[in-house]
N, C-alpha and C positions, 0 to 999 in steps of 0.2 A: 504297356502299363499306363494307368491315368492315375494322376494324383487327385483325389478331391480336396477341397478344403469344404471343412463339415463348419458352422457358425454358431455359436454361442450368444444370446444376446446379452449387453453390457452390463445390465445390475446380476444376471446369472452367474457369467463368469466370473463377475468382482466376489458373490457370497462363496462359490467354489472355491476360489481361491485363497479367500479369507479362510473357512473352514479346513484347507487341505494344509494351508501354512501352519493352523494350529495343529493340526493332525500330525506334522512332520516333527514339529518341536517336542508334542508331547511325547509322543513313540520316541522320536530320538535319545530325550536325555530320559527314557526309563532303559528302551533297550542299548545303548551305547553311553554309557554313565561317563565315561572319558571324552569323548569327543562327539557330540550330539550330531554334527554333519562331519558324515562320516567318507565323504571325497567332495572333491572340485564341483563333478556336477549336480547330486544329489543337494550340494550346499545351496548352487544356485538356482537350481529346478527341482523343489523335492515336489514329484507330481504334480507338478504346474497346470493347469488348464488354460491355455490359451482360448479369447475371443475366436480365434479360427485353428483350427486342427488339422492338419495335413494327414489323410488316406492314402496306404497305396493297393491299387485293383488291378487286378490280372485277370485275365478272361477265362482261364481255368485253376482250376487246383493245383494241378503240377506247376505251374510257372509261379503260382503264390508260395509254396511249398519252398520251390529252389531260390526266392527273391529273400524268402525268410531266414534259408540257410547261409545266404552269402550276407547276410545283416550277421547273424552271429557269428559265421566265420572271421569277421572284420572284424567284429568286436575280441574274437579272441589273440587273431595275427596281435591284434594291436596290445594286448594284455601279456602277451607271450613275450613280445621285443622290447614292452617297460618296463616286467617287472620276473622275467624269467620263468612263468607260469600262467597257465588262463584257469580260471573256474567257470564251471556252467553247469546250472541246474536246467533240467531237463523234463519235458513234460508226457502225460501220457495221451490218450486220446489219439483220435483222426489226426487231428494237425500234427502233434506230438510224433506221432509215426512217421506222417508225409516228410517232416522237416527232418528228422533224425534218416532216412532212406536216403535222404537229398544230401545230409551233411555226408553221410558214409560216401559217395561219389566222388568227393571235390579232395583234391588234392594238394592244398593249398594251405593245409592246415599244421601247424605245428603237436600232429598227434601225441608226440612222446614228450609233450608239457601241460596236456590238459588234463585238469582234476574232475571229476566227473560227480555230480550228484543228481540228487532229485529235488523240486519242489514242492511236492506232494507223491503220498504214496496212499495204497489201499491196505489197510491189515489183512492178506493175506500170506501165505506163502511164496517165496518165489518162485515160484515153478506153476502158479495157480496160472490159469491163463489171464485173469484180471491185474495181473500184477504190471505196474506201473516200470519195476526193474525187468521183468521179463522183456516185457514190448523192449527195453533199449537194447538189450542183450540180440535181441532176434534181429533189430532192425540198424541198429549203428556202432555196439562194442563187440559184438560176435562177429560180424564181416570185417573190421579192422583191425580184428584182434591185437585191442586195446589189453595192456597188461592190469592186470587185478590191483596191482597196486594204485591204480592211479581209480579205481571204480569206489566210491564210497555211499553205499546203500543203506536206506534206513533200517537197523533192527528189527525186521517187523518176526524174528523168530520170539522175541519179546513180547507179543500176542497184544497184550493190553493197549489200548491205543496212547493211553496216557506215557505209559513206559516208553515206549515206542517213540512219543515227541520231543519228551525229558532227552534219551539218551541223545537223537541224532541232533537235538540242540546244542547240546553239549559237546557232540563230536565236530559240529562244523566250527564252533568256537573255539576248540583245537588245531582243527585243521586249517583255517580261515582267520589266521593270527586275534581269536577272541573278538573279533568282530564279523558275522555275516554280511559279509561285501562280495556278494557275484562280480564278476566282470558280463556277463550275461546271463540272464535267464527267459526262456521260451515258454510262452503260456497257449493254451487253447482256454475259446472260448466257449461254454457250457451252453444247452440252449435253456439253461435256468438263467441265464448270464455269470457262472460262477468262474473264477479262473483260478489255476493251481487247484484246490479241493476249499477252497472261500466259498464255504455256500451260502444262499439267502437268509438271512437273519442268524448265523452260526455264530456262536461265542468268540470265536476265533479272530471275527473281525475286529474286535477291540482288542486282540489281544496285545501283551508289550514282550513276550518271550518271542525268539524265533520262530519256534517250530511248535505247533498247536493242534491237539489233537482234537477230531472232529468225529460227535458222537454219532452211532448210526442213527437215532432217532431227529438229528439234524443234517442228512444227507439226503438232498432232492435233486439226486440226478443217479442215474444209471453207471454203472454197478452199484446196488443198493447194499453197500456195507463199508460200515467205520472207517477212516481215514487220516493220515495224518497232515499236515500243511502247512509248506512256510507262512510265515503272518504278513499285514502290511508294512511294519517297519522294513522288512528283509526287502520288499519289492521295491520301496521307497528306497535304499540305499541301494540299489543295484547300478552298477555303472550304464549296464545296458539292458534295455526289458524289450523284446519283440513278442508283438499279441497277433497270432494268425486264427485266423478264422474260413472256413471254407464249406460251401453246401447252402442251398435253397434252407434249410432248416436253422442256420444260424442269422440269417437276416432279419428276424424278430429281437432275436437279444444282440446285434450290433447295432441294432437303431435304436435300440433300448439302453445301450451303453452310449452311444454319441451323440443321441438328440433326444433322448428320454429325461423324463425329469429327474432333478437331482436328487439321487436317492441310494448311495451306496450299498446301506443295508438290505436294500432288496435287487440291488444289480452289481454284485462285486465288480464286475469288470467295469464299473465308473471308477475304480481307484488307480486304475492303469490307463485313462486314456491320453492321446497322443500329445507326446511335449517333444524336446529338445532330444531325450534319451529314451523316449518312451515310443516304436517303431509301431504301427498297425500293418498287418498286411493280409487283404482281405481278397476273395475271386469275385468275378459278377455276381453269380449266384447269392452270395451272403450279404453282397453291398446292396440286395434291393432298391428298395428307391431311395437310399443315395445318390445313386446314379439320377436320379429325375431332380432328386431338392437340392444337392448340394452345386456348386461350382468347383470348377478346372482351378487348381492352385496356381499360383506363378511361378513357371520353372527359374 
């Protein structure tokens, strides 16, 4: 594995981080009216951009895949043994698959305490093969036969996409003592640069509700229909967020996420890049030249 450190320079970083502090405050006290920093680290790194960003590269997809799975698995051990329960939203996609194949493997995991969701899903049925709950079922709750009670999928029998975002907003705020606090969530990275179903210029991105439906007529990326998606509040208060990426095809929108100009609205995955709780973990292929611009971090 090589860690890079990707570089920011100093007046960029300083407006990023000005703008991302106000982004955290404002989302905060809309979406969590009681307690606007809504844990420890989120209070002191809500998406922080650091002058230097720590990468980690693996030389193929599987070893990026299981480096991903054992970042979440840690994040959950550790959610399990503080607070008697882990939550993790789960993604769909290449990556989404590789890491959920990789988590089904490991042993390590206190299964019979994690609560299982999504952070985005596609308005189909579950049984469509596009379906975001399908992929988890085939590739990490069907082989661990994880008990149903503990799987909580979004409504999409609900059709509407709007209905569909309303209910499982409401449900995770149930479930999730009224505030969307993952202990982790795993994103892939789009090669529109979108991550979760955040698409380029999609209403969603402002949004201050959790969960935000996203209309087909603003979906550019493949499978071309409607979808629902956690917002950026929810990603911002995540205790843990790992962003994997892998494939010659995603090295456009990771270098467009880490050294592209600052521009979330047109590259979601600038709202997740790498801080303190915010994990990359990328293969050769995808770090393109990365590898040539950036520099070896300090172990």
């Amino acid at each position: 594995m090589e860690r890079l450190q990707v570089g920011l320079d100093a007046g960029r970083a300083a407006r990023v981080r000005a703008r991302d502090g106000e982004r955290h405050r404002r989302h905060g006290s809309a979406l969590y009216p009681r307690r606007p920093t809504v844990n420890a680290v989120a209070a002191s790194t809500p998406i922080r951009y650091e002058e230097r960003m720590d990468v980690d590269v693996y030389p193929t997809d599987a070893e990026a895949f299981a480096a991903a799975a054992a970042l979440v698995a840690e994040a959950l051990r550790a959610a399990a043994a503080a607070r008697g329960r882990a939550t993790l939203a789960l993604a769909g996609g290449r990556g989404g698959r590789g890491v959920m194949v990789a988590l089904a493997e490991r042993s390590d995991l206190p299964w019979d305490r994690i609560e299982w969701f999504w952070g985005d899903e596609r308005c189909v049925p579950v049984d469509d093969p596009r379906s975001n709950v399908r992929l988890a079922r085939e590739s990490l709750l069907g082989p661990r036969g994880i008990a149903a009670v503990r799987i909580h999928p979004p409504p999409v029998e609900l059709a509407r996409p709007e209905a569909i975002a309303d209910a499982y907003g409401r449900a995770l705020a149930a479930l999730l003592e009224a505030e969307p606090v993952f202990d982790a969530v795993l994103l892939g990275v789009g090669g529109d640069g979108h991550v979760a179903s955040l698409m380029p210029g999609c209403r969603a991105l402002s949004a201050t509700v959790p969960v935000a439906a996203v209309a087909l007529e603003e979906v550019t990326a493949e499978p071309h229909v409607a979808r629902i998606t956690v917002t950026p509040p929810v990603l911002d208060a995540a205790r843990r967020v790992v962003v994997v990426a892998t494939g010659a095809e995603k090295a456009r929108p990771v270098a467009a996420a880490l050294r592209g100009p600052e521009d979330p609205a047109r590259v979601p995955a600038q709202l997740v890049r790498p801080s303190a709780r915010v994990r990359w973990v990328i293969d050769r292929a995808a770090a393109g030249d990365l590898l040539r611009d950036a520099r070896p971090a300090p172990q």
